[in-house]
C-alpha positions as CSV (number, residue, x, y, z in Angstrom):
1,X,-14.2,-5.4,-11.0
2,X,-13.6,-4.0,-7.4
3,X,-17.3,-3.7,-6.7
4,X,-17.9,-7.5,-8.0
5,X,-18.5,-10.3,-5.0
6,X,-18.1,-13.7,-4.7
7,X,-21.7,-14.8,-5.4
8,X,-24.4,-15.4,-2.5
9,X,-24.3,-19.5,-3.5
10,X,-21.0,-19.7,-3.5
11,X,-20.7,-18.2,0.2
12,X,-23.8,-20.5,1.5
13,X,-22.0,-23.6,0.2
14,X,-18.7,-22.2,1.5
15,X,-20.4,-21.8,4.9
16,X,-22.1,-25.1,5.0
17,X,-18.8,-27.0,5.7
18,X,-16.8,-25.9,9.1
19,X,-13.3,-26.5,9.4
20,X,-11.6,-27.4,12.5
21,X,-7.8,-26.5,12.7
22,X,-5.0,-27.4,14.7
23,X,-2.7,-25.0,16.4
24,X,-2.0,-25.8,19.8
25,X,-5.4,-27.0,20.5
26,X,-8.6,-26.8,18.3
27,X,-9.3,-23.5,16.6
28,X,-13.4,-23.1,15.3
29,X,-14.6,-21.3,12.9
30,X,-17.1,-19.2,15.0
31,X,-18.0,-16.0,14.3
32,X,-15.2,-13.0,13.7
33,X,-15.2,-10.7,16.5
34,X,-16.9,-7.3,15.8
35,X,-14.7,-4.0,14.1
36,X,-15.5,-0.7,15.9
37,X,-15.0,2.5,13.6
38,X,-12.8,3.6,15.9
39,X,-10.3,0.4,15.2
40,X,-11.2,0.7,11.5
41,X,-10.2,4.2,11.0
42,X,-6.8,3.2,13.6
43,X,-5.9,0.5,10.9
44,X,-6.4,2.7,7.7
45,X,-4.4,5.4,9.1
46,X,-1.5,3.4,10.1
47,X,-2.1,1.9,6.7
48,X,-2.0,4.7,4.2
49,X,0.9,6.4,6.0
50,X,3.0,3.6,6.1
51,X,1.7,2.9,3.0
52,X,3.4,6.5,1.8
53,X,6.5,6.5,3.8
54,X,7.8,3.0,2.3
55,X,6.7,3.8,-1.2
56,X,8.2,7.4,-1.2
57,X,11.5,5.9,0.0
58,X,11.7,3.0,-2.5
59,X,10.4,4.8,-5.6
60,X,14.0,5.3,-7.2
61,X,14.8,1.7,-6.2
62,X,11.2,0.8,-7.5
63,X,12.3,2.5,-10.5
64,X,15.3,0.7,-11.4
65,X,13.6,-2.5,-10.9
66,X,11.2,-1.6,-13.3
67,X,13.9,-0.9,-16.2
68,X,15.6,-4.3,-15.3
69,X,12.4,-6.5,-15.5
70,X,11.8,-5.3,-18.6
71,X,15.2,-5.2,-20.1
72,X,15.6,-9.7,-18.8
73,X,12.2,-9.8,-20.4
74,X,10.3,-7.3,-22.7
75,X,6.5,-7.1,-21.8
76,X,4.2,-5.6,-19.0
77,X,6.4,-4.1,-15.9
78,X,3.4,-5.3,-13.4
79,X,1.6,-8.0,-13.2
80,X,-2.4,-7.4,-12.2
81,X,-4.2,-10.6,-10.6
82,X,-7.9,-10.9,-9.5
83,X,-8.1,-11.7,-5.8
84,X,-10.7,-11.4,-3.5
85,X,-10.2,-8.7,-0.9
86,X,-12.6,-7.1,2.1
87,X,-16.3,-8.1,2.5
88,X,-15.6,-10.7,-0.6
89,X,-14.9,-7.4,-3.3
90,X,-12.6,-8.6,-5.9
91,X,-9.9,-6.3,-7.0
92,X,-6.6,-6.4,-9.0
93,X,-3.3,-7.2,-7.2
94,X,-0.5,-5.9,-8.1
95,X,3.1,-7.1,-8.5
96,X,6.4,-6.8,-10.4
97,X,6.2,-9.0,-13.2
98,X,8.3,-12.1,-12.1
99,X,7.3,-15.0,-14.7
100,X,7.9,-15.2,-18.4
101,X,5.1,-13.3,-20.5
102,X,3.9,-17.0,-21.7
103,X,3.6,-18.5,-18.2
104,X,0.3,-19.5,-18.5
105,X,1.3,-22.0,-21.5
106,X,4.5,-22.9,-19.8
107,X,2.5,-23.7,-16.5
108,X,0.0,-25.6,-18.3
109,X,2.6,-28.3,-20.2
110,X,4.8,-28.4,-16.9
111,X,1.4,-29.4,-14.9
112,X,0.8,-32.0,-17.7
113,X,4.2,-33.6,-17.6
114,X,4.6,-33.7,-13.8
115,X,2.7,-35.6,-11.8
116,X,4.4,-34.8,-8.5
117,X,4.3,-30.6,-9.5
118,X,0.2,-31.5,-10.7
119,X,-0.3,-32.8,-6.9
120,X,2.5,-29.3,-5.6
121,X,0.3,-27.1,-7.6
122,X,-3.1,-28.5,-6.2
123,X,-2.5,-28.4,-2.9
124,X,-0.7,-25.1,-2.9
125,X,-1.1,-22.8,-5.4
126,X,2.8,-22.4,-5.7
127,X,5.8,-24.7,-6.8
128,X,9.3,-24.8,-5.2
129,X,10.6,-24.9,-8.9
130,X,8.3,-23.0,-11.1
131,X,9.6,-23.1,-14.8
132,X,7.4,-19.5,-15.4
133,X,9.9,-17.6,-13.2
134,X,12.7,-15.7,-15.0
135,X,16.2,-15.8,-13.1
136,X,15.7,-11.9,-12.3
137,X,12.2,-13.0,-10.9
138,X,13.3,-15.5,-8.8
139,X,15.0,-13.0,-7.0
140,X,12.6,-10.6,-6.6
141,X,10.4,-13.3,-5.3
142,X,12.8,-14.4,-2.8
143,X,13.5,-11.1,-1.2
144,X,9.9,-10.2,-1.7
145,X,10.9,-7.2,-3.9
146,X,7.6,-8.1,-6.0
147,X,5.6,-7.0,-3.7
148,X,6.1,-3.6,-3.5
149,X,3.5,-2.2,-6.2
150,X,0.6,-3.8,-3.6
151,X,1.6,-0.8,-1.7
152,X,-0.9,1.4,-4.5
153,X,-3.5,-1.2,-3.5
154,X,-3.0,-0.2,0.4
155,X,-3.5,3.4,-0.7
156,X,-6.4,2.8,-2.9
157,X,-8.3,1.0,0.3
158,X,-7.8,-2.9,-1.6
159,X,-5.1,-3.8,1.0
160,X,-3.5,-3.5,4.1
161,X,-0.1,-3.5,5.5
162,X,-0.6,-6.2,7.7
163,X,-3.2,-9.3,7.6
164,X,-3.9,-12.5,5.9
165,X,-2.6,-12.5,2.1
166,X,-4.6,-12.1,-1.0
167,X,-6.4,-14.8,-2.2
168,X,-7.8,-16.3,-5.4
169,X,-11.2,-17.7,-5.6
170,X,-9.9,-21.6,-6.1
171,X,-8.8,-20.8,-2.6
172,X,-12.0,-19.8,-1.3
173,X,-13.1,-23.6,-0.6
174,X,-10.0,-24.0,1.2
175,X,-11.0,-21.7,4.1
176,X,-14.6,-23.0,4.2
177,X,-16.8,-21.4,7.1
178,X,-13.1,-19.2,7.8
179,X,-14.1,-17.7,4.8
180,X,-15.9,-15.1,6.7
181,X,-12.9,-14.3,8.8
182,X,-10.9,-13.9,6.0
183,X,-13.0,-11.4,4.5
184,X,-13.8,-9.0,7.6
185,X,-10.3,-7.5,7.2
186,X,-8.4,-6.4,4.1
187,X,-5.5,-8.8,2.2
188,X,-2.4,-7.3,3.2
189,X,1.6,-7.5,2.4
190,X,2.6,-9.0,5.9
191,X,1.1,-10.8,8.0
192,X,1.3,-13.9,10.9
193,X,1.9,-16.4,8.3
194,X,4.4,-14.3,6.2
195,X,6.2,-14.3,9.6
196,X,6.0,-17.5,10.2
197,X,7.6,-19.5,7.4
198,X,5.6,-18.6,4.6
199,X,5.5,-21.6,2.3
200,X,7.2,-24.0,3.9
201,X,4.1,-23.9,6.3
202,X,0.9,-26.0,5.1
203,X,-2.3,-24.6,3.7
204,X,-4.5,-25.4,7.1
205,X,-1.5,-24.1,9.5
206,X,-1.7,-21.2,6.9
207,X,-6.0,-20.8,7.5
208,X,-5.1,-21.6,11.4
209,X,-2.4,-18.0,11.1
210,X,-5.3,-16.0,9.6
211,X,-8.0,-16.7,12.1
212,X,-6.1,-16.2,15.0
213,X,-4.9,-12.6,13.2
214,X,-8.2,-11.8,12.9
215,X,-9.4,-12.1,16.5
216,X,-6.5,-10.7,17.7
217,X,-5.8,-7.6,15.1
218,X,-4.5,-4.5,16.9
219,X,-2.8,-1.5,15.4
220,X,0.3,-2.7,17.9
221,X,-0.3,-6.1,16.7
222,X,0.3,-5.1,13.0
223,X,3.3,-2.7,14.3
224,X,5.3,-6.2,16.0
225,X,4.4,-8.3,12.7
226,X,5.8,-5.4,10.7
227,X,8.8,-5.0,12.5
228,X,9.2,-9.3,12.1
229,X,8.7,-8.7,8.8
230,X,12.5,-7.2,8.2
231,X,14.2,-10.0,9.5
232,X,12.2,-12.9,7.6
233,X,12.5,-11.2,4.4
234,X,16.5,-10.6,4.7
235,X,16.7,-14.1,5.0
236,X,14.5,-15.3,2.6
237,X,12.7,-17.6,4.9
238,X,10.1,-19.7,3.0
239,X,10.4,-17.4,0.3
240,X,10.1,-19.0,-3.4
């Protein structure tokens, strides 16, 4: 599936609606500013050996984690989800497994009997109080400890350390003609918005973060959002 893209129609009916955003002032959607090789081959090298220094220091704590989701909950240790990554490629995200192995049935009757988590769900993808989430998962989700497989999709060229975060294709008509921004960097672990309250922060303020990371990415840029990363994730800020 990483060499599939999301189809030519699709992008022409994406790009036929702009979206102005608010962030101090109006933020277009004009064109992305143009990637030299020598920035792209900056950013993958800070990527793939960061990439290896985390993962080579977490992989006993990675490890244990492992054991312990599957002790709460027998099933699959990760979790693989389509999203859509750089120039519109789809490829498989991965993740500890944080939800129960029949969270797509449990998701679809707590939709059904909840209006107010229908209307959550709709307008962002996530729920404060998601019946799918096992206790352990809960945890790893609110000190982002479920994140730390995505660190074989930096490797593999999917993802990067630091950028907007991986999308699903029900997103895609969220971002309208930012669509294009979103997709002339790779989906990443950390980024602006990640930083910046995470899910407590609406979906447009969200869009707003990952255009302005996109005409601003630097390798010292990533480098400062990396290093605000620590912080947010000790304290669990937006985190559920």
């Amino acid at each position: 599936m990483g060499n599939a893209h999301v189809s030519n129609a699709g992008l022409r009916a994406i790009y036929s609606t702009r979206i102005e955003l608010f962030d101090a002032g109006v933020v277009r959607a004009n064109l992305p500013r143009t990637v030299t090789v020598l920035e792209a081959t900056m950013w993958r090298l800070f990527d793939i050996i960061t990439a290896v220094v985390i993962l080579g220091f977490m992989l006993p704590f990675m490890t244990a984690l492992a054991a312990a989701i599957y002790l709460v909950d027998p099933g699959p240790i990760l979790y693989r989800h389509r999203r859509i990554g750089h120039q519109g490629r789809y490829f498989h995200c991965l993740k500890f497994r944080t939800m129960r192995v029949d969270s797509d049935a449990v998701l679809e009757v707590h939709l059904r009997s909840s209006v107010m988590a229908k209307m959550e769900w709709e307008a962002t993808r996530k729920l404060r109080n998601d019946p799918r989430v096992t206790r352990l998962g809960a945890v790893l989700r609110k000190l982002s400890l479920d994140e730390f497989p995505q660190l074989i999709n930096v490797i593999r060229g999917e993802m990067s350390i630091v950028g907007p975060r991986p999308i699903v294709e029900q997103e895609v008509q969220k971002y309208g003609a930012c669509f294009e921004h979103y997709c002339r960097v790779r989906p990443s672990l950390t980024g602006v918005w990640q930083t910046s309250g995470r899910s407590d922060e609406s979906y447009d303020r969200r869009i707003t973060m990952d255009v302005s990371y996109v005409m601003r990415k630097s390798v010292l840029f990533d480098v400062w959002l990396l290093a605000k990363t620590v912080p947010v994730v000790l304290l669990s800020k937006g985190a559920y």
